[in-house]
N, CA, C and O atoms as CSV, one atom per row, in Angstrom:
chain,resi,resn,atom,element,x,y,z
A,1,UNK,N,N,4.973,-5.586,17.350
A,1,UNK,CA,C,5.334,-4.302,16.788
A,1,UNK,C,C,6.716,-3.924,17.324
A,1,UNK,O,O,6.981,-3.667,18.498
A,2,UNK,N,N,7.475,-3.928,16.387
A,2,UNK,CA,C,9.071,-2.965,16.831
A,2,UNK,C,C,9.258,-2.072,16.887
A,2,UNK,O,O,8.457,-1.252,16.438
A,3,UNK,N,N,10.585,-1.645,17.549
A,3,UNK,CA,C,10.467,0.076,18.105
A,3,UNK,C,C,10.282,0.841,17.156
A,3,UNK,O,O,9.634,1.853,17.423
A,4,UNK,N,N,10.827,0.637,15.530
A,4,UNK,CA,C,10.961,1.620,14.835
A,4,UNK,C,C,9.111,1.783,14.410
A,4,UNK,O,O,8.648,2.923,14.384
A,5,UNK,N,N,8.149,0.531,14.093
A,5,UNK,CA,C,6.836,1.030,13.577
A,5,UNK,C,C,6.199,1.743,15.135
A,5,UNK,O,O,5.192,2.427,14.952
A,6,UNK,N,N,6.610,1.663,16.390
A,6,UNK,CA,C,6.172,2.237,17.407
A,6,UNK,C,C,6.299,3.395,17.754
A,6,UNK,O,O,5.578,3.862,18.636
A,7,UNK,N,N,7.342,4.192,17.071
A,7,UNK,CA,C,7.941,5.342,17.039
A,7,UNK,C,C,7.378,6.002,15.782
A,7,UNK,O,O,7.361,7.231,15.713
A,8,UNK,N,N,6.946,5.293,14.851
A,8,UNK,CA,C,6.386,5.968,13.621
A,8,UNK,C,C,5.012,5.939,13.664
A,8,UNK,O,O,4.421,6.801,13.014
A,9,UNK,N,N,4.229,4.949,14.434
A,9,UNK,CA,C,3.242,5.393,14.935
A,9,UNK,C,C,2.948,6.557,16.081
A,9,UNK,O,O,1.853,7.114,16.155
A,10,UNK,N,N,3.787,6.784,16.749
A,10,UNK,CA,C,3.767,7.771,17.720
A,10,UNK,C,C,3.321,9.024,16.917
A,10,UNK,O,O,2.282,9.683,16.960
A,11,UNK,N,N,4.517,9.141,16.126
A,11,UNK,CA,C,4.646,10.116,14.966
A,11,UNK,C,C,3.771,10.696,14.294
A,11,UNK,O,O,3.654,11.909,14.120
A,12,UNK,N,N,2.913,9.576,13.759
A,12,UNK,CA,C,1.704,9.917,13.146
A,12,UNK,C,C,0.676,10.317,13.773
A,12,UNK,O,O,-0.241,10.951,13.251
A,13,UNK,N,N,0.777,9.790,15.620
A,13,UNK,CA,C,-0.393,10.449,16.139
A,13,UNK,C,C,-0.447,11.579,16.161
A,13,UNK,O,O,-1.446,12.298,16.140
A,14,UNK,N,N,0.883,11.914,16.215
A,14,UNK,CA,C,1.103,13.409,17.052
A,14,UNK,C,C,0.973,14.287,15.788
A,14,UNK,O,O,0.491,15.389,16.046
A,15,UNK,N,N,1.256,14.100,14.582
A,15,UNK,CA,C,0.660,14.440,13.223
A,15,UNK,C,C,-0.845,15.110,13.296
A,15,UNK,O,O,-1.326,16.236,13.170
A,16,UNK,N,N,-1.384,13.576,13.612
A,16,UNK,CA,C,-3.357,13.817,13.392
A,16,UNK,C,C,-3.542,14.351,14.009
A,16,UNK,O,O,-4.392,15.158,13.630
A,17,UNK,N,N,-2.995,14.611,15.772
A,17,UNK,CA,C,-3.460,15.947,16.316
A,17,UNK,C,C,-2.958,16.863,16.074
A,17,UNK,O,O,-3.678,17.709,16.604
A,18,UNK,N,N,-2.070,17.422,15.557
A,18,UNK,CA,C,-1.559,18.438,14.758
A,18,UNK,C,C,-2.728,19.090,13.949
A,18,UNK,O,O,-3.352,20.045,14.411
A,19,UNK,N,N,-2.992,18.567,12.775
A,19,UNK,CA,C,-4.211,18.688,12.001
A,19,UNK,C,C,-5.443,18.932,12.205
A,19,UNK,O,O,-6.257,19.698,11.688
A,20,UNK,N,N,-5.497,17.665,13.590
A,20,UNK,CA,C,-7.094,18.385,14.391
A,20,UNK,C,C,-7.070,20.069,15.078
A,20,UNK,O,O,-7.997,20.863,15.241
A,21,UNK,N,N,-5.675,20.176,15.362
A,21,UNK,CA,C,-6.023,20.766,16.073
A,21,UNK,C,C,-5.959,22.564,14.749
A,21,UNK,O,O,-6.366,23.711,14.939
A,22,UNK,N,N,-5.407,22.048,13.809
A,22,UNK,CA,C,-5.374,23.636,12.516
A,22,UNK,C,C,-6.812,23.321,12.302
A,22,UNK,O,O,-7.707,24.144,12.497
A,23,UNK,N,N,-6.997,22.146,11.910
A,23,UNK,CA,C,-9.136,22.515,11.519
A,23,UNK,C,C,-9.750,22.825,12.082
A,23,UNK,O,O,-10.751,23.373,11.621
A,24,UNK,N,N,-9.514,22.641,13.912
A,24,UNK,CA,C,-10.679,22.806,14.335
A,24,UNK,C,C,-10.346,24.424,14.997
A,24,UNK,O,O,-11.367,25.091,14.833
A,25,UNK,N,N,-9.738,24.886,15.380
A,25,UNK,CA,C,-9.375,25.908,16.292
A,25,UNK,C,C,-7.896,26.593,15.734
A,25,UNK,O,O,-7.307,27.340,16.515
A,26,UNK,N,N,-7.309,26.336,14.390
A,26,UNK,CA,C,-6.648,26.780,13.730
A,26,UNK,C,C,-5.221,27.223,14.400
A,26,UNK,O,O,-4.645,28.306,14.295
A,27,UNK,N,N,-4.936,26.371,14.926
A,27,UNK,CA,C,-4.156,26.442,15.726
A,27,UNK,C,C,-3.267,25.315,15.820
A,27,UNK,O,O,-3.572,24.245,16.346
A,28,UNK,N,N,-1.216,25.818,14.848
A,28,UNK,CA,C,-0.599,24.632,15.080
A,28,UNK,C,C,0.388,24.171,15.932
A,28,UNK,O,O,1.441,24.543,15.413
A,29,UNK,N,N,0.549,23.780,16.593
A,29,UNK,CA,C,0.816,23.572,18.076
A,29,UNK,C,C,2.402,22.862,17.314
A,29,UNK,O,O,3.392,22.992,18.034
A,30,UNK,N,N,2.549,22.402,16.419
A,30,UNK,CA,C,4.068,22.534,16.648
A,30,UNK,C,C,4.680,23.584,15.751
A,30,UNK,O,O,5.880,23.310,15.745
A,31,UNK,N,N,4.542,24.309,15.232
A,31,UNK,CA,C,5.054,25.448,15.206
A,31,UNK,C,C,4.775,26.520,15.705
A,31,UNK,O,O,5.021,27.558,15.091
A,32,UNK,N,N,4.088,26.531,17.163
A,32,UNK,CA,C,3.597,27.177,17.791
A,32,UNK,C,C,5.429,26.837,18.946
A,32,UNK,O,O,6.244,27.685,19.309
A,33,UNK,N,N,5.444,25.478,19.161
A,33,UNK,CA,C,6.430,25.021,20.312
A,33,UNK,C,C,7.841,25.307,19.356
A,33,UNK,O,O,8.756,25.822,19.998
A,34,UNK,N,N,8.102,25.057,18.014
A,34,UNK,CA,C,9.455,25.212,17.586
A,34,UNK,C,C,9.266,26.464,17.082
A,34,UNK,O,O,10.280,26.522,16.387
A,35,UNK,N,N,8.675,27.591,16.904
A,35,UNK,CA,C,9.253,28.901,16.424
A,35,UNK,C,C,8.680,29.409,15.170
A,35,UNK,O,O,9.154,30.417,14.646
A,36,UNK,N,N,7.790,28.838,14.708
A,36,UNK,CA,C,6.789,29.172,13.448
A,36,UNK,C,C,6.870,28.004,12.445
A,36,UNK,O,O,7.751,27.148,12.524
A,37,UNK,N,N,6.050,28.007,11.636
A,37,UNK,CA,C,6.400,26.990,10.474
A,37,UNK,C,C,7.639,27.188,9.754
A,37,UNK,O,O,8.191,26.190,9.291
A,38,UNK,N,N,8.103,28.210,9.609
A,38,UNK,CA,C,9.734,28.240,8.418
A,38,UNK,C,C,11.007,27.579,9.570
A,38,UNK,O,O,12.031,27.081,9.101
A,39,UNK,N,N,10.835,27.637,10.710
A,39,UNK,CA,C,11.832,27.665,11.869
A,39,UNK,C,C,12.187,25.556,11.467
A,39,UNK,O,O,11.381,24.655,11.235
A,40,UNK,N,N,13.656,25.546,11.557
A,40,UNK,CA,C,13.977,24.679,11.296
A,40,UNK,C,C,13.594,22.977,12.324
A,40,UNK,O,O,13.443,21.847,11.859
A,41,UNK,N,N,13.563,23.248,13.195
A,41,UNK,CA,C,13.004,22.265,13.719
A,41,UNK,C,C,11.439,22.114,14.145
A,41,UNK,O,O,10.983,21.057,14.580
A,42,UNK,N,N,10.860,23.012,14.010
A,42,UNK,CA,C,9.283,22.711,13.006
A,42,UNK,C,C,9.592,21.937,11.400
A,42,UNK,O,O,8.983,20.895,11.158
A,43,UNK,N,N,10.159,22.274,10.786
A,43,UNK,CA,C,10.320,21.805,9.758
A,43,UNK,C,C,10.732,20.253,9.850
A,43,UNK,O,O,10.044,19.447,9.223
A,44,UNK,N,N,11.736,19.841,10.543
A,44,UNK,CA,C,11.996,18.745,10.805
A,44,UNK,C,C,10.935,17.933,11.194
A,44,UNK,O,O,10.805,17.046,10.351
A,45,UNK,N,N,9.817,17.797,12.419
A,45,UNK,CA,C,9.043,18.052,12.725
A,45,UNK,C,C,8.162,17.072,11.441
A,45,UNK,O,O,8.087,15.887,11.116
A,46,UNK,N,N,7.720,18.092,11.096
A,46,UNK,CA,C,6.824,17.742,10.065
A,46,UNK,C,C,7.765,17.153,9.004
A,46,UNK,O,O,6.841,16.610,8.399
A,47,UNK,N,N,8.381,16.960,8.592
A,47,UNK,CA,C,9.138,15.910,8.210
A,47,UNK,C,C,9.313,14.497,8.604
A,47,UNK,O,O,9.089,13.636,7.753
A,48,UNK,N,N,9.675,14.166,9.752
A,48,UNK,CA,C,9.565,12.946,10.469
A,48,UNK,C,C,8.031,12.762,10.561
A,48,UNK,O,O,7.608,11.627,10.345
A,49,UNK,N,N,7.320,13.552,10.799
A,49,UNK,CA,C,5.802,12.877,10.587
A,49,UNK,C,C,5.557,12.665,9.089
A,49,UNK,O,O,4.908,11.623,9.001
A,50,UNK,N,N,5.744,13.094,8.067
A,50,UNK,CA,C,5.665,12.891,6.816
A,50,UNK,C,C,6.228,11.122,6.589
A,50,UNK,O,O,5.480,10.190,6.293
A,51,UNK,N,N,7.422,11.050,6.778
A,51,UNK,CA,C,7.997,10.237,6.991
A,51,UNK,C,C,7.361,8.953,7.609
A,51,UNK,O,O,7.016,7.952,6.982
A,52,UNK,N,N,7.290,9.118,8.657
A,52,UNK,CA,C,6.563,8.454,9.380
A,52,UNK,C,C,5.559,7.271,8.991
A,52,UNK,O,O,5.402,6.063,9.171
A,53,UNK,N,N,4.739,8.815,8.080
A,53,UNK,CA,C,3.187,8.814,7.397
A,53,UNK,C,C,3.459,7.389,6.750
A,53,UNK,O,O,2.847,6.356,7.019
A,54,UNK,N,N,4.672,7.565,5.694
A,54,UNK,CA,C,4.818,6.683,4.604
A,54,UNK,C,C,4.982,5.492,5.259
A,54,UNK,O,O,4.336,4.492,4.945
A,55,UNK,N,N,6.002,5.518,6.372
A,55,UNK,CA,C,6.411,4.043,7.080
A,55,UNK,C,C,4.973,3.227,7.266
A,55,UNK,O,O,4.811,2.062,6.902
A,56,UNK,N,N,4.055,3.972,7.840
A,56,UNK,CA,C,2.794,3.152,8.491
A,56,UNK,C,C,1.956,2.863,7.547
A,56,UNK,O,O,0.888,2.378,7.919
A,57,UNK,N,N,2.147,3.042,6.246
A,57,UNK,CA,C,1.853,2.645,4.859
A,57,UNK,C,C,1.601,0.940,4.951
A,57,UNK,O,O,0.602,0.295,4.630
A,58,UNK,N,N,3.261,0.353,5.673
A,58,UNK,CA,C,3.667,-0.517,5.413
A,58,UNK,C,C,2.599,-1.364,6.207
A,58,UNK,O,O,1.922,-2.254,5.693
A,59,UNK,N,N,2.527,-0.910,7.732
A,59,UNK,CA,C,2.002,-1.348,8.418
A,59,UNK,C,C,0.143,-1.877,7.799
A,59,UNK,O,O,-0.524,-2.845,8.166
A,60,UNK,N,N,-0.139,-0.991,6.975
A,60,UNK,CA,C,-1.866,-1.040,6.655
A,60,UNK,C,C,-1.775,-2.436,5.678
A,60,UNK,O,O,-2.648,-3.297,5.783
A,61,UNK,N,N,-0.766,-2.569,4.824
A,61,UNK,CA,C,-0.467,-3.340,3.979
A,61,UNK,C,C,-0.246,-5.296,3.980
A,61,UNK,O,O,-0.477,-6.268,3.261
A,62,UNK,N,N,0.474,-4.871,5.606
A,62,UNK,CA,C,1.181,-6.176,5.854
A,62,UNK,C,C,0.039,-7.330,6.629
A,62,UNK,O,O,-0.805,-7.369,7.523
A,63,UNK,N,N,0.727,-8.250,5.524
A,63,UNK,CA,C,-0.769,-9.526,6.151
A,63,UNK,C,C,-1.280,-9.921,7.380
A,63,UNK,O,O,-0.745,-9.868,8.487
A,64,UNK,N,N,-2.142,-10.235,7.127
A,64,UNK,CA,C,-3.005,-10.622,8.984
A,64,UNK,C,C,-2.447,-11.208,9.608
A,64,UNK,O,O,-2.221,-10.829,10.757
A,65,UNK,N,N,-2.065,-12.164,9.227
A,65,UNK,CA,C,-1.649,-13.788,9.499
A,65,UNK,C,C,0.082,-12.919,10.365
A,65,UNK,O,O,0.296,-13.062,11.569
A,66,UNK,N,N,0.933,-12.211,9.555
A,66,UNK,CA,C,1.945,-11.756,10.363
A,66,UNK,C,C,1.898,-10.831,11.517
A,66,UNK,O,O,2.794,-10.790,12.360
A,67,UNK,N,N,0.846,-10.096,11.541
A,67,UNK,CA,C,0.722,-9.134,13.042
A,67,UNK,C,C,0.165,-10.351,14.266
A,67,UNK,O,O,0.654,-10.533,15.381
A,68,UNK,N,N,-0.837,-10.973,13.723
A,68,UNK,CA,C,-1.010,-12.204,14.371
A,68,UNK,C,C,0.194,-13.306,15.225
A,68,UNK,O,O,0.350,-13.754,16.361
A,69,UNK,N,N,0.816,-13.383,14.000
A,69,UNK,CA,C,2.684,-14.561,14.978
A,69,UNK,C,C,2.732,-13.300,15.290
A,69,UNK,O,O,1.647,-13.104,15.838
A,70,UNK,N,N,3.309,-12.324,15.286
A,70,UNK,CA,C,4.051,-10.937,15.936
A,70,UNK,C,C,3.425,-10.777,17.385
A,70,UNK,O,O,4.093,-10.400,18.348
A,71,UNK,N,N,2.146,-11.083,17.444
A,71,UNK,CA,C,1.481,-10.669,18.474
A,71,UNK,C,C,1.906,-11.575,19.415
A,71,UNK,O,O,2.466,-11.195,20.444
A,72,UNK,N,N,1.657,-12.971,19.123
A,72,UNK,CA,C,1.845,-14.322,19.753
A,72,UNK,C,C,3.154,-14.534,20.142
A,72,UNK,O,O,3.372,-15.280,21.096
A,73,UNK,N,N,4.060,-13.994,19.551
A,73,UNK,CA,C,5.435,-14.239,20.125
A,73,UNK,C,C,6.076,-13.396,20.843
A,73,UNK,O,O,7.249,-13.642,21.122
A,74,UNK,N,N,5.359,-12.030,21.375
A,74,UNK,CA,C,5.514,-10.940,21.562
A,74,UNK,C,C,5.141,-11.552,23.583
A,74,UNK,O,O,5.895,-11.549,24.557
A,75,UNK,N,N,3.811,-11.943,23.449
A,75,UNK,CA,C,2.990,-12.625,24.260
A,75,UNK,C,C,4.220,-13.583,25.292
A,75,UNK,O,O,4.691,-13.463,26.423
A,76,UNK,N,N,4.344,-14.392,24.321
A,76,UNK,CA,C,5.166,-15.609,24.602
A,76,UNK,C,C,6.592,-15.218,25.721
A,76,UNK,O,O,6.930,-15.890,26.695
A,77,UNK,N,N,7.343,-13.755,25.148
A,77,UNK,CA,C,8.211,-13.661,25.424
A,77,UNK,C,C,8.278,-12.284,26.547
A,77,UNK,O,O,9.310,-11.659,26.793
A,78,UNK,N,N,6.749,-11.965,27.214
A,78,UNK,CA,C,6.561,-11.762,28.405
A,78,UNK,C,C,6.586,-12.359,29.749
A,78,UNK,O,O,6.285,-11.680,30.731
């Protein structure tokens, strides 16, 4: 895995707890930290996780057989 799907996975976690945390206790913790939802870097924010979202698209998509060498050479070059 390379920095950029590692960073877009980050992204997305921090997304899903985002979400867990408006369903369960309604409460959104990053526009709670940037200044409300209209405030521009909340907005950003949820943008790069949007973003993100789509990148790790790629990731669900891409064949076995390649995360597999990825893994192995990853291994190799520890």
């Amino acid at each position: 895995m390379n920095g950029l799907q590692r960073t877009a996975l980050a992204l997305v976690i921090i997304g899903a707890i985002n979400w867990g945390l408006v369903g369960f206790f309604q409460f959104d913790l990053v526009a709670a930290i940037f200044g409300g939802q209209d405030a521009a870097l909340a907005r950003i924010v949820y943008g790069l996780v949007g973003l993100s979202g789509l990148y790790c698209l790629t990731l669900l998509f891409k064949p076995s057989h390649e995360v597999e060498r990825e893994d192995r050479v990853e291994t190799n070059r520890v």
